[in-house]
N, C-alpha and C positions, 0 to 999 in steps of 0.2 A: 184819673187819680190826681187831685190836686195834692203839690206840696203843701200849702199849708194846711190840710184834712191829713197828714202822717201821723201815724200812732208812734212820731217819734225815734228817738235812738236810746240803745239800753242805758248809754251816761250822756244825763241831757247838756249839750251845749248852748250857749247864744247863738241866735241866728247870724249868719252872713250878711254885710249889710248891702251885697248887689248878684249873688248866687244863691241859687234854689238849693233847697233841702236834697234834691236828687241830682245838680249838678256841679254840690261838691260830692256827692257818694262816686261818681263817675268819674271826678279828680281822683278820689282817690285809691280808688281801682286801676287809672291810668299809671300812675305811679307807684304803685303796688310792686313789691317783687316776684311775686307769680303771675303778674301779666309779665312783663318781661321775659321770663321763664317757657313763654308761650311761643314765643319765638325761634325757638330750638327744640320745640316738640314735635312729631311728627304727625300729622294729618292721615295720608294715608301712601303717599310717595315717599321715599328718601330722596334726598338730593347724590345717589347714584345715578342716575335718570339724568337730570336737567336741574340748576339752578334757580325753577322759574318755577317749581313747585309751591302751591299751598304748606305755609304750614299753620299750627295753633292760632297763630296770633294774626296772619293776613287772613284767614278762615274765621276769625272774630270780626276782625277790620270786615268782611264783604258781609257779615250778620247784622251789624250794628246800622251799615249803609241801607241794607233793606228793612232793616225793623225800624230805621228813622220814615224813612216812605212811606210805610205801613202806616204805622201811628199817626204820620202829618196829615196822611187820606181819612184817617176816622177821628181825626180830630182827638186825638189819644193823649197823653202827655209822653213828647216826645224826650225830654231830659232823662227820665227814668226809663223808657224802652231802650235809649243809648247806655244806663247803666248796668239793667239787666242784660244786654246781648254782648259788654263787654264781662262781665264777669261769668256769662255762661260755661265757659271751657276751664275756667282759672283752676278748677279739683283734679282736671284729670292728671294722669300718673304720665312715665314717657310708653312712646309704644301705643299711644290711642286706645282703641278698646280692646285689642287683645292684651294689653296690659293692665286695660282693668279686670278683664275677666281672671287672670293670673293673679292679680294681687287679691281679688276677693275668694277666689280658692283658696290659696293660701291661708286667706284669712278666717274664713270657715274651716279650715280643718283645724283651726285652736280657738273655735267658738266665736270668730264673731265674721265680720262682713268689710268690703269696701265697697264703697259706693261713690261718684266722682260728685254728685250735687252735696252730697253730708259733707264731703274733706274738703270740697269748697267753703262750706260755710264753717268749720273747723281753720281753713287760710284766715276767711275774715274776720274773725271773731277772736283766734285766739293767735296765731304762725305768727301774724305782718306788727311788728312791735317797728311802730313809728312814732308815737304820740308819747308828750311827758305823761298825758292826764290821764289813759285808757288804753285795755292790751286790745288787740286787734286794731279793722277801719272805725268800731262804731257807725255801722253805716246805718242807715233808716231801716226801721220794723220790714218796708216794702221790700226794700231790694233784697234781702236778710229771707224774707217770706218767698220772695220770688228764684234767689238761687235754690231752693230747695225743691218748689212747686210749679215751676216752670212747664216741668217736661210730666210730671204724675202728682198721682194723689199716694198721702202718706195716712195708714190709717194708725190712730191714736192709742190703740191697745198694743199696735207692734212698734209704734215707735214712741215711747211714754215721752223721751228726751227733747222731742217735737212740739210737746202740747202748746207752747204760746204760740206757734203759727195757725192757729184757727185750720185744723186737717179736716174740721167737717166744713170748712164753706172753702169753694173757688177764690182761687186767688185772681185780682185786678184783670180786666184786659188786657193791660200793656205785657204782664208775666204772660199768660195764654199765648200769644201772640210768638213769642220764643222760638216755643220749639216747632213750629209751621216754621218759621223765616230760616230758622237753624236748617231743617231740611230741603229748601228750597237752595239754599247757599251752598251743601255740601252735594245734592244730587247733581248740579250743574258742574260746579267748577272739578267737582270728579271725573265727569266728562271728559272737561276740558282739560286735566292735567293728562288723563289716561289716554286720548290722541300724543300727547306732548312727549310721554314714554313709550309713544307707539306699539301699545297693548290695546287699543280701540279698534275694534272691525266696524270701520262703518254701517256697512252692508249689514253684517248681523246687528248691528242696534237699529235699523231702519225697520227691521224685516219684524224682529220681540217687540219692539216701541212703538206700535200704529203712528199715534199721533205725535213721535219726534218726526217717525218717516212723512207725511202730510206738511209739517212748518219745511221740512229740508227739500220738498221737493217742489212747495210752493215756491220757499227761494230759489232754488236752481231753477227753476221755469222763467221768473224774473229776470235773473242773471247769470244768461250763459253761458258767457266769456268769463269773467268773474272763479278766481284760484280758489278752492276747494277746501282752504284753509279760513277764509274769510267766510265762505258762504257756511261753514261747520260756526262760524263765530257769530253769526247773523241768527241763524237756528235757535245759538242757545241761548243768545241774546232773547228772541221772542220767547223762549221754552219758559225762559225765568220771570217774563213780563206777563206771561199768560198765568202760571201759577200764583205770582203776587196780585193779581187782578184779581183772580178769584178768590183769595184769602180776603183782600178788601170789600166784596161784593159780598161774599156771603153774610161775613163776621155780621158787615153795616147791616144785612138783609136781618138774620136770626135777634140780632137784638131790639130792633124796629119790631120785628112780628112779635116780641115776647112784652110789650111795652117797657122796657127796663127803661129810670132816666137816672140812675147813681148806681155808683161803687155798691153801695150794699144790696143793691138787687144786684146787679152781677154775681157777686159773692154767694150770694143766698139762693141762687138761680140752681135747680138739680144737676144740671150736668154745664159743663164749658162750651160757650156760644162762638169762638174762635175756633176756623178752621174753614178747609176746603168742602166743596158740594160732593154730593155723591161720586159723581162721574170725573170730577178734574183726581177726587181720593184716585178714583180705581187708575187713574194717567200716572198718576204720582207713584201707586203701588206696585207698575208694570216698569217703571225707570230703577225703581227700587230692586226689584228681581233683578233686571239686566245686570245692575252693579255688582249685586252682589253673586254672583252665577259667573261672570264673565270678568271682572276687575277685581274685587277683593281678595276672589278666591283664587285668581291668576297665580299659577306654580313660582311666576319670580317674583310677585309682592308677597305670597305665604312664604318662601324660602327667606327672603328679610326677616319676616313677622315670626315668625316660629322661633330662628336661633336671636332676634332680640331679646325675644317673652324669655328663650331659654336661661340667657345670661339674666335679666332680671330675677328666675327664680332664684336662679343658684346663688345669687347676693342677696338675696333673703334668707336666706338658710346659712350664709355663711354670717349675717351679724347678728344672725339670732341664738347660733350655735357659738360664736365667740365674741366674748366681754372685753371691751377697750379698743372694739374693731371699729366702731363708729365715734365723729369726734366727742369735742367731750359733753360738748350741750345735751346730745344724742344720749350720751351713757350716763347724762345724770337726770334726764327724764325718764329715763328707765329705772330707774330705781324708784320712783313716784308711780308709776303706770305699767301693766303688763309689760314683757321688752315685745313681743311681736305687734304688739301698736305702737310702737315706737321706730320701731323697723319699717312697719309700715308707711307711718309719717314718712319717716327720712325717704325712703326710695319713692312713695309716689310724687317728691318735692321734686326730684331729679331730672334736667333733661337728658335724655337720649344718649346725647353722646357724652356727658358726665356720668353716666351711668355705663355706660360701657368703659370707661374709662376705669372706671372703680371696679368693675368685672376683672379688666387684666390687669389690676394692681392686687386684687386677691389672688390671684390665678400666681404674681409673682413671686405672695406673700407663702404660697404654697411652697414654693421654694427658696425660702428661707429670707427674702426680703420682707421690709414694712409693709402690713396692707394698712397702714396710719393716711387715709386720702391727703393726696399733695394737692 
């Protein structure tokens, strides 16, 4: 996807005279106050554990690093894969996705939905009020089409709100490309942080994971003096080289056999030509079970996850149920918009522990103090 072939930004500006169309949209995503924000979100550890945890924002930083690789290898345009994989995460709520799934309950049981790629592009478009001349980034048609289309297909009858992102044709390569690199970055380094909190049974991941057990025992064959902590760092060093290979192998292979030579054959193409071959899918989908069977569901990252989500419900219901509880920008766009979309904004803006913080200042306010957030 060439810059200069963008179908533009909603308020057209002059071009930059030594920066591409996509690598001011990635300035200004950088500089964004929900990237930043990203950095006090939590991934899927708390920094209970270790210090040296993933979160939001170094879990973007290691997306961006491989979807720059990706695209360099297929000759992609890598300016705009670096925008797309920094704004991938920018929607989500604190608490990852048991907070999203919490906030869109919520949110359907008064008619409507959360969804973290929609309130990302609700950040861009409308939240990040930095410019004299236009509310949101204004960032390009692409990246705008790509936070949304990234990871699914939106169909145009359930989502009217949608229609100028073209929901019957494939979005670019570089978007496709996302949510492959997105899972390649998060199945590994989960791994690795869940050695780090020492909830990893090696043995049982060797024993579920054929083919991690194969790369780890290759290496330990190699090097058998060699600490057990390195040779586990070697593993998933390969684990992730061998995945990204084959995202670049295939992708280059399917669109070569389909003769596509532009963007709008991609586009027009039935189905999405990015992604993994049969058999690397079923390696990926058995790393995926382990994680989730054996780490997510782990009793002491649910015992975090459950009483976070809890506190986040109950401060839903508590600005929903009381008027002047949120500050005042909050309570006077609620008088313009339903208030539980408005509730919703505000808390999926929040991280974590600003959010918990606002739990026991409600909690104080019960007791007869301000719940007015200091």
């Amino acid at each position: 996807m060439r810059a200069e072939q963008s179908r533009g930004r909603r308020y057209p500006e002059p071009p930059h005279p030594y920066r591409s169309a996509y690598a001011r949209d990635r300035d200004r995503i950088i500089h964004s106050r929900a990237f930043r924000r990203l950095e006090a979100k939590t991934q899927v550890f708390t920094t209970r554990y270790s210090d040296h945890f993933r979160n939001r924002l170094t879990h973007t930083l290691e997306v961006a690093q491989i979807a720059r690789t990706v695209a360099a290898a297929l000759g992609l345009n890598t300016e705009l894969v670096e925008a797309l994989a920094l704004v991938h995460d920018i929607g989500h709520p604190p608490f990852g996705h048991a907070g999203e799934r919490k906030l869109d309950e919520l949110m359907r049981a008064r008619g409507g939905s959360f969804n973290h790629n929609l309130h990302a592009l609700r950040i861009v478009e409308q939240f990040e009020q930095r410019y004299l001349d236009f509310p949101g980034l204004n960032l390009t048609f692409e990246v705008r089409e790509g936070i949304i289309k990234h990871s699914r297909d939106y169909s145009a009858a359930e989502f009217p709100q949608l229609a100028e992102y073209l929901l019957d044709l494939r979005p670019p390569l570089e978007a496709q490309l996302i949510d492959w690199v997105d899972e390649i970055a998060y199945n590994t380094a989960d791994l690795d942080d869940a050695l780090e909190a020492e909830l990893l049974d090696l043995n049982l991941l060797c024993e579920e994971v054929p083919f991690f057990e194969e790369i780890h025992r290759k290496i330990t064959t190699e090097h058998p003096a060699a600490r057990q902590k390195l040779v586990f760092n070697e593993t998933l060093r390969q684990v992730l080289n061998f995945f990204v290979s084959d995202l670049v192998f295939l992708t280059r292979a399917r669109v070569q056999s389909s003769d596509i030579s532009s963007v709008e054959g991609i586009r027009s193409y039935p189905i999405r030509l990015a992604g993994f071959s049969e058999s690397i899918a079923g390696n990926n989908s058995e790393l995926k079970r382990f994680l989730f069977k054996h780490i997510y569901d782990h009793p002491a990252i649910a015992e975090d996850r459950d009483r976070s989500v809890k506190c986040l419900e109950e401060l839903f219901i508590y600005y929903l149920d009381g008027e002047g509880s949120m500050p005042v920008t909050y309570e006077e766009l609620a008088q313009l918009e339903p208030r539980h979309v408005i509730v919703c904004d505000y808390i999926a803006g929040m991280t974590d522990q600003f959010l918990l913080r606002q739990h026991e200042h409600f909690g104080d306010a019960g007791h007869g103090e301000s719940a007015t957030p200091r």
